[in-house]
C-alpha positions as CSV (number, residue, x, y, z in Angstrom):
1,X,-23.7,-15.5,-13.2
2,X,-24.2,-11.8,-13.6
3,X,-22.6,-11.5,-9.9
4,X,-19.8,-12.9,-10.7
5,X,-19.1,-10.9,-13.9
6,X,-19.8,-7.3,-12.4
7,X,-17.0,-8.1,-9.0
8,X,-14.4,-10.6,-11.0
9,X,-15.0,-9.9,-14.5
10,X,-16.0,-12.9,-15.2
11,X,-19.5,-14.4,-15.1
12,X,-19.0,-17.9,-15.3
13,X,-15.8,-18.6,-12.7
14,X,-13.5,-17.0,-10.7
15,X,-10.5,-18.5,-12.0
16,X,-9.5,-19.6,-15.4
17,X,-10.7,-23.3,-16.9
18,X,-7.7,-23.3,-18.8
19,X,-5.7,-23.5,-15.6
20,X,-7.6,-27.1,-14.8
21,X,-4.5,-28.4,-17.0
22,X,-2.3,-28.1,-13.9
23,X,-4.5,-30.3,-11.6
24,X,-3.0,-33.1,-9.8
25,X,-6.7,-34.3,-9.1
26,X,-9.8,-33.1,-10.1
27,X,-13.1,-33.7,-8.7
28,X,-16.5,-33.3,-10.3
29,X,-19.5,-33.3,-8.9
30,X,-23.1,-33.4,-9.4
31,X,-22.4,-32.1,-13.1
32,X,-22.1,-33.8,-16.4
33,X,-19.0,-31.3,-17.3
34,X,-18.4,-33.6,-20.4
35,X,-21.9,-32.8,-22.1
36,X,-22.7,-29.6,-20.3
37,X,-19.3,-27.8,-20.3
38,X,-17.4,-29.5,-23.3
39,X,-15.1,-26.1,-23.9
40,X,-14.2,-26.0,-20.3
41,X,-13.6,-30.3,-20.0
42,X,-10.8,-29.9,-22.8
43,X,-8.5,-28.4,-20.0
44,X,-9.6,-31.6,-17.5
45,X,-8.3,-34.2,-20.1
46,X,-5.4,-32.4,-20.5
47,X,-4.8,-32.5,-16.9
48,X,-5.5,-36.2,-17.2
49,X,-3.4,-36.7,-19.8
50,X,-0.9,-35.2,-18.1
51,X,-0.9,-37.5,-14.6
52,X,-4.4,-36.1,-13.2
53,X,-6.6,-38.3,-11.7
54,X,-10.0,-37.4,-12.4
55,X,-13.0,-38.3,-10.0
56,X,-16.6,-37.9,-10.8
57,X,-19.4,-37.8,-8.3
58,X,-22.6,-38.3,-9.5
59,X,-25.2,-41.0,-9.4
60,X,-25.8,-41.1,-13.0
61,X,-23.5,-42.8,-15.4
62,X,-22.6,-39.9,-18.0
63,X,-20.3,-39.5,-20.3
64,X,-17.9,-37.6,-17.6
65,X,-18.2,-40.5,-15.7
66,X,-16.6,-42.3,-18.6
67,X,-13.5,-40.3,-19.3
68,X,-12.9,-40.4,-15.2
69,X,-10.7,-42.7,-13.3
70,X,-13.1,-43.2,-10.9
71,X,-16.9,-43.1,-10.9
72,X,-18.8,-42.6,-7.5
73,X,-22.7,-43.2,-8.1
74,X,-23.5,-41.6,-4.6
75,X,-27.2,-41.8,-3.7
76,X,-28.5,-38.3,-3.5
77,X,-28.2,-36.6,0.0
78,X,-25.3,-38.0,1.0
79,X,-23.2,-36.0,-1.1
80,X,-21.9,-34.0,2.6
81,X,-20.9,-37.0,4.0
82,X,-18.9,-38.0,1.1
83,X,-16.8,-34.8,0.7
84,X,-16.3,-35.1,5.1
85,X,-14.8,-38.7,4.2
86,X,-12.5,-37.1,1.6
87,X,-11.9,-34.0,3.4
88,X,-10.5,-36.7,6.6
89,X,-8.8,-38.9,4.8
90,X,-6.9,-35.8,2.9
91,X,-5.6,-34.6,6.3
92,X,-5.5,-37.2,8.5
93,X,-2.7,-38.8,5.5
94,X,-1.2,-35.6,4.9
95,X,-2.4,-35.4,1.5
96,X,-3.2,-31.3,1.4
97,X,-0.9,-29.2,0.0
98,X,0.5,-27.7,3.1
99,X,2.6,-24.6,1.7
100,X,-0.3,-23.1,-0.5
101,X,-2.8,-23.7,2.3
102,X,-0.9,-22.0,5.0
103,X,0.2,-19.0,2.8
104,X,-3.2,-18.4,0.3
105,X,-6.2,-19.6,3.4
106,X,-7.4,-19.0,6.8
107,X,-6.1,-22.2,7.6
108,X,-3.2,-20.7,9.6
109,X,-5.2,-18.9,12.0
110,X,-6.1,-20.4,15.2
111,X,-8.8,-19.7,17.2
112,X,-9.4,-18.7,21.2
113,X,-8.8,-21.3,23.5
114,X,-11.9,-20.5,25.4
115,X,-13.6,-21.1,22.0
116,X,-16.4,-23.7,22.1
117,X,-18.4,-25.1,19.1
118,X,-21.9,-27.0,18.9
119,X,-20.8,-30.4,19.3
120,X,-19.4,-29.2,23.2
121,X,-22.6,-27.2,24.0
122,X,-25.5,-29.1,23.1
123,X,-26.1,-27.5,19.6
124,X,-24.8,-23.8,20.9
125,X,-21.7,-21.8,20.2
126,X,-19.9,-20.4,23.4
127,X,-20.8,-17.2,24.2
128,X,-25.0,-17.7,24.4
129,X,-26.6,-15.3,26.9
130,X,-29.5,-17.0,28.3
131,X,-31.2,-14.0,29.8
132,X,-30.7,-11.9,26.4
133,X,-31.3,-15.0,24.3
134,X,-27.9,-13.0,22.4
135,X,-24.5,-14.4,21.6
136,X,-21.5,-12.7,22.2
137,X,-18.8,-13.4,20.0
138,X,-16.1,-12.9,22.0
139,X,-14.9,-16.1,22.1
140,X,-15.3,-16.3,18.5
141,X,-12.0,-13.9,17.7
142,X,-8.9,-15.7,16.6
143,X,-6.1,-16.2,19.0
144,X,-4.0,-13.0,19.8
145,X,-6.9,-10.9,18.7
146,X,-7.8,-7.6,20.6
147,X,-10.9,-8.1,22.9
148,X,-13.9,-5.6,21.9
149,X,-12.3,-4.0,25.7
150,X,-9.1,-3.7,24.0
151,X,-10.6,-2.3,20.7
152,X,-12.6,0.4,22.9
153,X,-9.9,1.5,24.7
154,X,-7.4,1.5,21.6
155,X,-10.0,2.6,19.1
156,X,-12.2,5.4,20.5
157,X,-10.3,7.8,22.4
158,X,-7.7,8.0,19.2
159,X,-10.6,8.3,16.9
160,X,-12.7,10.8,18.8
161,X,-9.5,13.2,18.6
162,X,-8.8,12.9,14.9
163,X,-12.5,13.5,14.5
164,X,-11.9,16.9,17.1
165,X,-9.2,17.3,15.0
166,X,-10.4,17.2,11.5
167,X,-13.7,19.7,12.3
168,X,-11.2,22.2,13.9
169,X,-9.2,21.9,10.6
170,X,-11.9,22.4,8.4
171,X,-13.4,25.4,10.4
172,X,-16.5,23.7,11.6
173,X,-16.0,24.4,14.6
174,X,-14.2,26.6,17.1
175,X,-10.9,25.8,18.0
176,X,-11.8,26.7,21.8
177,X,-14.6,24.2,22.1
178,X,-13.4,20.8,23.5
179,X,-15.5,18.0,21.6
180,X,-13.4,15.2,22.1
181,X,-15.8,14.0,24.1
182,X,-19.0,14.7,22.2
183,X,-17.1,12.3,19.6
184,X,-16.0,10.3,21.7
185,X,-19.8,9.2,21.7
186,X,-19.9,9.3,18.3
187,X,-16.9,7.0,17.7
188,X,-18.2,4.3,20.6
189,X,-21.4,3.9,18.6
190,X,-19.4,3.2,15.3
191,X,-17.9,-0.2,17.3
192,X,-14.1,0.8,16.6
């Protein structure tokens, strides 16, 4: 992947294959890793050979599918509900790995209280404007974040002077002319 390569310097993965090895579990899906990726599946049986229980997902038998602990020949299209099953029974057994999760993902942060998603709405997201057929994410900010009132007030007037501030310095303008205002326009359309 060309994308890849140019932002991580790598174009085929954004981490290492080699670190596979230190896998408690590894799960495999929709890919025959074992006949498409034999390089990279060298580092999944050592993982396995190590304790690593391997799972492949797939509805064909491959040979992955052979070197796996477990085979699950899903039907196609129901691949989403399968990783919600695993994705429940992970954390309602307390199966994650709690320390990296909380220190390394978004998974600390909590969101508004007066947050609402589509399953409470009727397929919307709190903050639909009927008459402007517009969301506003306000409610959407995590818990303990500044309001976009709080960011305007916080944001602009502190902005607009530096901005006075930095034109006086560089002799664009003169010193005499009061243009905090006039960029403290400026500054409220850059949504501080």
């Amino acid at each position: 992947m060309p994308g890849l390569g140019t932002s991580f310097g790598r174009g085929g993965a954004t981490t290492a294959q080699q670190d596979l090895s230190n896998a408690d579990a590894i799960l495999i899906m929709g890919s025959s890793m074992a006949e498409n990726h034999p390089v990279g599946f060298q580092w999944v049986m050592e993982a396995r050979e190590k304790g690593a229980k391997i799972i492949h997902v797939d509805p064909r038998y491959t040979r992955t599918s052979a070197m796996a602990d477990v085979w699950v020949p899903l039907r196609a299209g129901s691949d989403i509900l399968f990783l919600g099953a695993l994705v429940h029974y992970v954390l309602e057994n307390g199966k994650e790995f709690r320390d990296y999760v909380l220190a390394y993902t978004n998974a600390s942060t909590i969101l508004r209280e007066d947050f609402r998603d589509t399953e409470d709405l009727d397929g919307l997201f709190s903050g639909w404007d009927e008459e402007t057929k517009k969301y506003d994410p306000e409610t959407w900010l995590y818990q303990g974040a500044p309001s976009k009132s709080q960011r305007r007030r916080r944001g602009t007037p502190k902005l607009a002077a530096d901005m006075a501030k930095i034109a006086v310095a560089k002799r664009r303008i003169p010193a005499s002319l009061n243009l905090t205002r006039h960029f403290s326009i400026r500054a409220a359309s850059f949504k501080c």
